[in-house]
C-alpha positions in Angstrom: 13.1 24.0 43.7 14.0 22.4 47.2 14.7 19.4 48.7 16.7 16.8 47.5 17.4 16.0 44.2 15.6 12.9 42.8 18.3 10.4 42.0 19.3 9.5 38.2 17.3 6.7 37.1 17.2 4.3 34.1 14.6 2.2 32.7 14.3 -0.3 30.1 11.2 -1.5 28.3 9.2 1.6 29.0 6.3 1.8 26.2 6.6 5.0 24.0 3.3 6.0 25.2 4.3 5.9 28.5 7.4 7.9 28.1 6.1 10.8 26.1 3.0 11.2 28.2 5.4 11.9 31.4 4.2 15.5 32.5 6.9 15.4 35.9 10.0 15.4 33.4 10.7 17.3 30.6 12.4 16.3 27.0 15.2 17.6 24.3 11.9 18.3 22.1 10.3 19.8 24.9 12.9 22.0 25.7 13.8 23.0 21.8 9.8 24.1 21.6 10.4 26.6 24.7 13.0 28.6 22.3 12.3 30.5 19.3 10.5 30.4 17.5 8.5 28.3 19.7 7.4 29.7 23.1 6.5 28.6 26.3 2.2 29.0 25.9 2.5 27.2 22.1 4.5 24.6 24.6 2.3 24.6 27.3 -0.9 24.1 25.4 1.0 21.3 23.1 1.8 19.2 26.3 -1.7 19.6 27.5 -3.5 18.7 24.2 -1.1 15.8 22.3 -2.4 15.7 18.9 -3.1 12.1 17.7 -0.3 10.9 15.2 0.9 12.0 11.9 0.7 9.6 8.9 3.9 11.7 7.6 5.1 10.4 11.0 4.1 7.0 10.2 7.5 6.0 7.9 10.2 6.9 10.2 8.4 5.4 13.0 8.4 1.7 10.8 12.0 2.4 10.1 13.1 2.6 13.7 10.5 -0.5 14.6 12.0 -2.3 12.1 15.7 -1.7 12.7 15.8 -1.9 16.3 13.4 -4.2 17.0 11.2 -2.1 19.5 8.5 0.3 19.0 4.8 0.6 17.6 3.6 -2.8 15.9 3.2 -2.1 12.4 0.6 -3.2 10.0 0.6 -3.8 6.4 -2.8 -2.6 5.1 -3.9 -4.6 1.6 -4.3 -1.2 -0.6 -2.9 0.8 -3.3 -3.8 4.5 -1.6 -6.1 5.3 0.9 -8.4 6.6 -1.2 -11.4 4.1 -0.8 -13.4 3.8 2.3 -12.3 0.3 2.4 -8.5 1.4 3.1 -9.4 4.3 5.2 -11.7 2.2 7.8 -8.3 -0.8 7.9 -6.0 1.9 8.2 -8.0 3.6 11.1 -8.6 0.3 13.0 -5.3 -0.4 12.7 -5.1 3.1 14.8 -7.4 2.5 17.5 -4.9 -0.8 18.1 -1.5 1.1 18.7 -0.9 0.0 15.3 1.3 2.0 12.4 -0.4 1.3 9.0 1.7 0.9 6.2 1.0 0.0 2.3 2.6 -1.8 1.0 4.5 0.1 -1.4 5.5 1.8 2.2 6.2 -1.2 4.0 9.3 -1.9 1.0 10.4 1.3 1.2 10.8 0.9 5.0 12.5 -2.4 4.4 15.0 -0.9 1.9 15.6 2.0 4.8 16.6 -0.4 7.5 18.5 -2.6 5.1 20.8 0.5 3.9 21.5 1.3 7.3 22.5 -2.4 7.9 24.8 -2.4 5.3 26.3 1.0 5.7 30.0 0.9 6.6 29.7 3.9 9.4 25.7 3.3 10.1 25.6 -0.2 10.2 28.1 -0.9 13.2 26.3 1.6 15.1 23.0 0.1 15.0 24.4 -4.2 15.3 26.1 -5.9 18.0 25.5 -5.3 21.7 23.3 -2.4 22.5 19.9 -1.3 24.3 17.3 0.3 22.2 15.0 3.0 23.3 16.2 3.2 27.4 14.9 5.7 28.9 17.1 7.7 31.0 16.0 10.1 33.8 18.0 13.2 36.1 17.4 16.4 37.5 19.3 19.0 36.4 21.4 20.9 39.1 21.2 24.2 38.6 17.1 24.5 38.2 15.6 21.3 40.1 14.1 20.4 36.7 13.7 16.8 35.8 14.9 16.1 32.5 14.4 12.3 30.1 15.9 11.2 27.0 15.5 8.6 25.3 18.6 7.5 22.6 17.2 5.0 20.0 20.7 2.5 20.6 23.0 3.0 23.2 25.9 0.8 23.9 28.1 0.6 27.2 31.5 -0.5 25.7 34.8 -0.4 27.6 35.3 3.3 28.4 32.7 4.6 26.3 29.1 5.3 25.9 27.8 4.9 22.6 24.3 6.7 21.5 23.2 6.4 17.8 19.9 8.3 16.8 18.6 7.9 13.4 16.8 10.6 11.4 14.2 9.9 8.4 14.8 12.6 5.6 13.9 13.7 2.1 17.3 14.6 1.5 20.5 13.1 3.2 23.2 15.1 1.8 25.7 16.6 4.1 24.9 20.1 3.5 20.8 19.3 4.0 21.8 17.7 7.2 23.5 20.4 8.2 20.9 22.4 7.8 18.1 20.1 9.4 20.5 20.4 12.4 20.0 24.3 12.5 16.6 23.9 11.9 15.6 21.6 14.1 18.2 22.8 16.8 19.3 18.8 17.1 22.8 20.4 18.8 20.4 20.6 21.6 19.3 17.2 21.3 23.3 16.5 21.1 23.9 18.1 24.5 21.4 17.2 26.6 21.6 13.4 25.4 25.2 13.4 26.8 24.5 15.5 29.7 21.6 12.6 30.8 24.2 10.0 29.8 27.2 11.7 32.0 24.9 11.7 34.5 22.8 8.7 35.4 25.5 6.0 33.9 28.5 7.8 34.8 31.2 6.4 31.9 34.4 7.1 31.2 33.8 9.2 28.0 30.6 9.9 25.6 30.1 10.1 22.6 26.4 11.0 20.2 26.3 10.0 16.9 23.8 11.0 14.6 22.4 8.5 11.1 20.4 10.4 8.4 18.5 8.0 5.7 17.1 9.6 2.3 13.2 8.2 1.9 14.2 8.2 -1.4 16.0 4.9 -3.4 19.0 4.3 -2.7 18.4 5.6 0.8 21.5 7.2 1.1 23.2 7.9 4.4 25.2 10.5 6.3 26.8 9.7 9.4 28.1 12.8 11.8 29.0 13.8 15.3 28.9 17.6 16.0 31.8 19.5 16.8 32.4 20.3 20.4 31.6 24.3 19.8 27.4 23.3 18.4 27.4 21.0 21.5 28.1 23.7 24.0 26.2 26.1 22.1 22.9 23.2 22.2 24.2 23.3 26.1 23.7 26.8 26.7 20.2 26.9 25.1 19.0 24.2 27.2 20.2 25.9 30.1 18.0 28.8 28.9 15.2 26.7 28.0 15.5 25.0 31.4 15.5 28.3 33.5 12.4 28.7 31.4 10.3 26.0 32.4 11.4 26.5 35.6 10.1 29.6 35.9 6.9 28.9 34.3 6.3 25.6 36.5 6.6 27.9 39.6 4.4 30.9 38.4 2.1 28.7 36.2 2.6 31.8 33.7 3.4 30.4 30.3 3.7 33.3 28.3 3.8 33.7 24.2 6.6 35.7 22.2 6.4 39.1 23.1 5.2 38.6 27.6 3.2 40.4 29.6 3.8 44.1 27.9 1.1 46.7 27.0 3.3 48.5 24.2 3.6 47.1 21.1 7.5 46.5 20.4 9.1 47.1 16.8 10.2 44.0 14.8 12.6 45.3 11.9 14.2 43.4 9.2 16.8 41.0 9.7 20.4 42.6 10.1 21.6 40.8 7.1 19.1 42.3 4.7 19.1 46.1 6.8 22.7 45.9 5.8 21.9 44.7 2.0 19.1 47.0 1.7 21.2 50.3 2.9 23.5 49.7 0.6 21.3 49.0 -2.1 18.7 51.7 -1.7 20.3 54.6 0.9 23.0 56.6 -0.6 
């Protein structure tokens, strides 16, 4: 791309709505559905046809309204379940006003949520004193032209330091879950190119990302972690790939699936791991 980049910019107060429907910048989710085993047409047609929001969505969303104070309004709706037509008509009004419907069986448990993250030793201090929630933070990367947004759900400019804490809804909050959800979800990526947009539109003397997971479940326990330096620059290197990507696509306007533009028909063996366990098992 040419011409001059576009300077770093930083807004606060941006609606949601506003932010995720930006089509000039791209995002850490964005960029993780480019990769495998995403690809850049199930990415493509994603961005062009947003798919109206999840009820399984609807919990985590209350938890981060209610603990920072900033996001969708929510709505207590009067029922047990949504099983009568009664519920489902509130609940879908509440809907078509930017609302997030919530029993009220739901709207305890995402009371209970936000209160063990208060009172968390390592979660709570993150999340209290000083801090901006939901600023939205844009730059164009260097090396492609491409401009990139995140969006940290608390940040705080201390003395030398950048602080951003993101919070994560999950069934199961144990360490070794959350390690996995981090594999999963490739949230090393996340990691990365929220520092990366930090480094570079606030300039601070250091940076650190912190990531809060809360269990759904009673007692909503918590597990607080940074990422060692080594899953950062390995979350760096594959937004540098999925950058080059979207680059690429942008300028063709090709967004091609898993296998591109071939006529033959490649091979897909097994994984290595069970090749090897399988050889040994059955090959003598």
């Amino acid at each position: 791309m040419s011409g001059a980049a576009e300077a770093p910019k930083v807004v606060d107060g941006l609606p949601a709505d506003d932010y995720h429907a930006d089509r000039t910048s791209i995002s850490s989710t964005g960029l993780r559905a480019l990769l495998p085993p995403g690809c850049p047409a199930q990415f493509h047609y994603d961005r062009e046809h947003p798919q109206a929001p999840k009820r399984e969505f609807d919990l985590g969303t209350a938890v981060h309204t209610e603990l920072l104070g900033i996001g969708d309004e929510l709505t207590v709706i009067d029922f047990d379940t949504y099983q009568t037509k009664a519920a489902q008509t509130a609940r879908d009004e509440a809907r078509a006003k930017g609302q997030v419907p919530l029993l009220p069986k739901e709207w305890a448990q995402v009371q209970a949520m936000a209160a063990a993250v208060r009172q968390h030793p390592q979660a709570g201090p993150l999340f209290a004193g000083p801090g901006i929630a939901e600023r939205s933070i844009y730059w164009t990367d260097p090396a492609t032209g491409v401009r990139c947004r995140i969006r940290p759900d608390w940040l705080k400019e201390l003395p030398g330091l950048a602080l951003a804490a993101d919070l994560k809804t999950t069934k199961d909050a144990s360490p070794q879950a959350v390690q996995r959800a981090m594999r999963d979800y490739s949230y090393h990526q996340q990691d990365a190119l929220y520092v990366d947009g930090i480094w570079a539109a606030l300039q601070p003397e250091d940076v650190r990302f912190v990531f809060a997971f809360v269990s759904k479940t009673p007692p909503h326990l918590i597990t607080v972690r940074e990422l060692p330096q080594q899953d950062r620059d390995i979350g760096r290197a594959r937004n540098e790939r999925a950058l080059r990507i979207y680059a690429d696509c942008t300028a063709s306007g090709e967004w091609p699936d898993w296998t591109g533009p071939t006529t033959e028909i490649p091979q897909l063996g097994l994984p290595s791991w069970d090749v090897i366990r399988q050889t040994e098992e059955y090959i003598k």
